[in-house]
TORVEXLUM-463709 format. One line per 3 residues: number of its first residue (from 0); for each residue x, y, z of N, C-alpha, C. Coordinates in Angstrom, 3 decimals, always signed. Last residue first. Layout:
N
NUM = X:Y:Z:X:Y:Z:X:Y:Z | ...;
//
This chain:
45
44 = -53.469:-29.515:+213.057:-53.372:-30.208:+211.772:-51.786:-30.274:+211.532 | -55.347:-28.414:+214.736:-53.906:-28.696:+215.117:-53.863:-29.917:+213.915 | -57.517:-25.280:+214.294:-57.338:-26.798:+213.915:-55.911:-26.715:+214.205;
41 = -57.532:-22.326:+216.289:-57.020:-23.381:+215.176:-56.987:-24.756:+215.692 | -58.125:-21.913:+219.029:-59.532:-21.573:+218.281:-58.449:-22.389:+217.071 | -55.539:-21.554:+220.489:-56.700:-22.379:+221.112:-57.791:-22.662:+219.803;
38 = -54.701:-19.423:+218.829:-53.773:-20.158:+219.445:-54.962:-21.756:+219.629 | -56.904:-17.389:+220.156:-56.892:-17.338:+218.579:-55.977:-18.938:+218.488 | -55.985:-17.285:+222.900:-57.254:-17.542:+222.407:-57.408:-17.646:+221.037;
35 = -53.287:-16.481:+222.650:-53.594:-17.546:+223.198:-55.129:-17.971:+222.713 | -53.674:-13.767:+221.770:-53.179:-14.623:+221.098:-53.323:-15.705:+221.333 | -55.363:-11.602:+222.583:-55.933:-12.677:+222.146:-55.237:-13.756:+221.899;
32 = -54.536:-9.082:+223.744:-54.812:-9.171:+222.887:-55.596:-10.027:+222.199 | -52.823:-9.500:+226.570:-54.453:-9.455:+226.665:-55.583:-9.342:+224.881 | -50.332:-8.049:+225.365:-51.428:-8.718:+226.345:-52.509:-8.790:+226.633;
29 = -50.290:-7.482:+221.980:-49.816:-7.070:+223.333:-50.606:-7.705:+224.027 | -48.599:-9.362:+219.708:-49.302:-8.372:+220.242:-49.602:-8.184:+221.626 | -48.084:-12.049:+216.834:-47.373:-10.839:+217.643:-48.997:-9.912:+218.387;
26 = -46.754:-15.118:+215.953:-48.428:-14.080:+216.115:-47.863:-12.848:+217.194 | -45.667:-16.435:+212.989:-45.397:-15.782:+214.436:-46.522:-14.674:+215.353 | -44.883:-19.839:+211.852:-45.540:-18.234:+212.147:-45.242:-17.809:+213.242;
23 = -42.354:-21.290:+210.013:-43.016:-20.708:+210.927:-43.847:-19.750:+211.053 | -41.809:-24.507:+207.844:-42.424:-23.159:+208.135:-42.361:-22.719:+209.269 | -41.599:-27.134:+207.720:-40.353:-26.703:+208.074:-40.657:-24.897:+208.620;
20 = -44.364:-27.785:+205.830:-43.176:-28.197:+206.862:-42.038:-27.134:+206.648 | -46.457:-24.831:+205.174:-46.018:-25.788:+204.908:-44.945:-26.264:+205.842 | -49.292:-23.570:+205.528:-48.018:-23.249:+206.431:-47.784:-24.158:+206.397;
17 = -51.959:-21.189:+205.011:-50.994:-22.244:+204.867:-49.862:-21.878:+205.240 | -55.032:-19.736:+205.850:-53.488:-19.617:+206.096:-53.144:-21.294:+206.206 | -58.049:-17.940:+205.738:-56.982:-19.300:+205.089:-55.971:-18.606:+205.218;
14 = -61.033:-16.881:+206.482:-59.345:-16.819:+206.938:-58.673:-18.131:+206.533 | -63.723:-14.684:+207.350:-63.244:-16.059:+206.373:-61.479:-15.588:+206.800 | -64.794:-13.774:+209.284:-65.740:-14.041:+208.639:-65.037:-14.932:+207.688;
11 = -63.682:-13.490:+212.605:-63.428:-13.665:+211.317:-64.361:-13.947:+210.292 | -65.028:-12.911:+214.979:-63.503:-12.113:+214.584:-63.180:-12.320:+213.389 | -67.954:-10.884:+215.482:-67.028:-11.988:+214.938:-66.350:-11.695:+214.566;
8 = -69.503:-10.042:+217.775:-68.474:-9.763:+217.681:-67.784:-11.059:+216.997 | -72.266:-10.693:+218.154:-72.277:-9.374:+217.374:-70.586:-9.304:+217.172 | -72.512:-12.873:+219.556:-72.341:-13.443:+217.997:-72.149:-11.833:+216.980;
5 = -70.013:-12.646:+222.203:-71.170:-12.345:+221.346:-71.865:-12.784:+219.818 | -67.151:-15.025:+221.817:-67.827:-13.925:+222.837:-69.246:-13.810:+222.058 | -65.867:-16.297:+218.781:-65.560:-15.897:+220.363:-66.310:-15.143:+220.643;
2 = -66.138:-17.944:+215.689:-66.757:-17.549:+216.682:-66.220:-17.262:+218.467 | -65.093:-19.079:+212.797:-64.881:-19.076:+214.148:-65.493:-18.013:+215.026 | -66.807:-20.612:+210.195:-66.620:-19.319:+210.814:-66.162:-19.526:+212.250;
//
C-alpha cells in the first residue's frame, strides 16, 4: 500500500500498472496536484 500524509488519507488501496519497453505514460494535472509526489512514491524498475 503506498502511503502519503495521514494514515486517514490513503491514496491507494491497490494499483497495478504495466508498461512494457518502448511504452509511455503520461500523468496529467494541475499544480500542486501530486504528480511529482506520486512520480517519487513508484518503484524505478
Amino acid at each position: 500500500m503506498v502511503n502519503q500524509g495521514t494514515p486517514e488519507e490513503k491514496l491507494f488501496r491497490s494499483c497495478k500498472l504495466t508498461v512494457e519497453s518502448g511504452e509511455f505514460v503520461t500523468v496529467l494535472g494541475s499544480n500542486g496536484a501530486g504528480k511529482s509526489t506520486l512520480s517519487m512514491l513508484l518503484p524505478d524498475r
